[in-house]
C-alpha positions in Angstrom: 0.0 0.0 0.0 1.5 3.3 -1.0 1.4 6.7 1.1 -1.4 7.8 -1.4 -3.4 4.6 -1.2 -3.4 4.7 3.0 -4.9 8.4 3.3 -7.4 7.6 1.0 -8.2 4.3 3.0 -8.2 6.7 5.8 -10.3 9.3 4.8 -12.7 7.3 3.9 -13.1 5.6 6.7 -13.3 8.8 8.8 -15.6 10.6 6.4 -12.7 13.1 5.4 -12.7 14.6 1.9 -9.7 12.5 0.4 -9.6 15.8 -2.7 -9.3 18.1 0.3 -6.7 16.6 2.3 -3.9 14.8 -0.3 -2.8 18.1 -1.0 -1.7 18.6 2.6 0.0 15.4 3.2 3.8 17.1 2.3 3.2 20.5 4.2 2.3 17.7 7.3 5.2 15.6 6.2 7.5 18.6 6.2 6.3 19.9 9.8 6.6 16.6 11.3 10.1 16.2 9.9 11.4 19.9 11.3 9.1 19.3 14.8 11.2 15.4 15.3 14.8 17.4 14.6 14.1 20.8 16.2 12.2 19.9 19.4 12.4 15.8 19.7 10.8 12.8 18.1 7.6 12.5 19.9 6.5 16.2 19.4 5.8 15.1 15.9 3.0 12.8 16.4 1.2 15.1 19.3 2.1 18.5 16.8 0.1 16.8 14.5 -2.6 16.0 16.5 -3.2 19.7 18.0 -3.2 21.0 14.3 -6.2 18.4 13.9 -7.7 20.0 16.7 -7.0 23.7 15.9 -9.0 22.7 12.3 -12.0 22.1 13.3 -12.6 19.5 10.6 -11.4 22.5 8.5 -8.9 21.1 5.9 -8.4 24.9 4.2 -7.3 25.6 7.7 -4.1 23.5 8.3 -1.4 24.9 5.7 -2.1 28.3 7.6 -2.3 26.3 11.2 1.2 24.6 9.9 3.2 28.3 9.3 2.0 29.3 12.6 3.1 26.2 14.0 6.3 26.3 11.9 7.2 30.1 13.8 7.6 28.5 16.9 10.7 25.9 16.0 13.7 27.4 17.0 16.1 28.6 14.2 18.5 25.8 12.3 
């Protein structure tokens, strides 16, 4: 199963628009990757899930909710 193939499984399991969130799986990628090297490996996972949170079931709202996220990692 490919990284493509699993959110769509996902999203339609959770009654998520698979259109609306593909789009967003880099930009989450991304985040994750600079949260698990600038503050440690478990921030990653729990970053992610407060952006859930802070969208409201709002996908338009998490590449906004990532560069507010992004301004808090400390410089590299």
């Amino acid at each position: 199963m490919t990284l493509t193939d699993w959110v769509d499984a996902v999203c339609l399991d959770l009654d998520l628009p698979a259109a609306d969130v593909q789009p967003l799986v880099h930009g989450a990628l991304d985040l994750t990757r600079d949260v698990a090297h600038g503050i440690e490996r478990p921030a990653a996972p729990v970053t992610l899930l407060l952006l859930g949170l802070a969208a409201q079931g709002d996908p338009a709202r998490i590449p906004t909710l990532i560069d507010q996220v992004r301004q808090l990692l400390p410089p590299t």
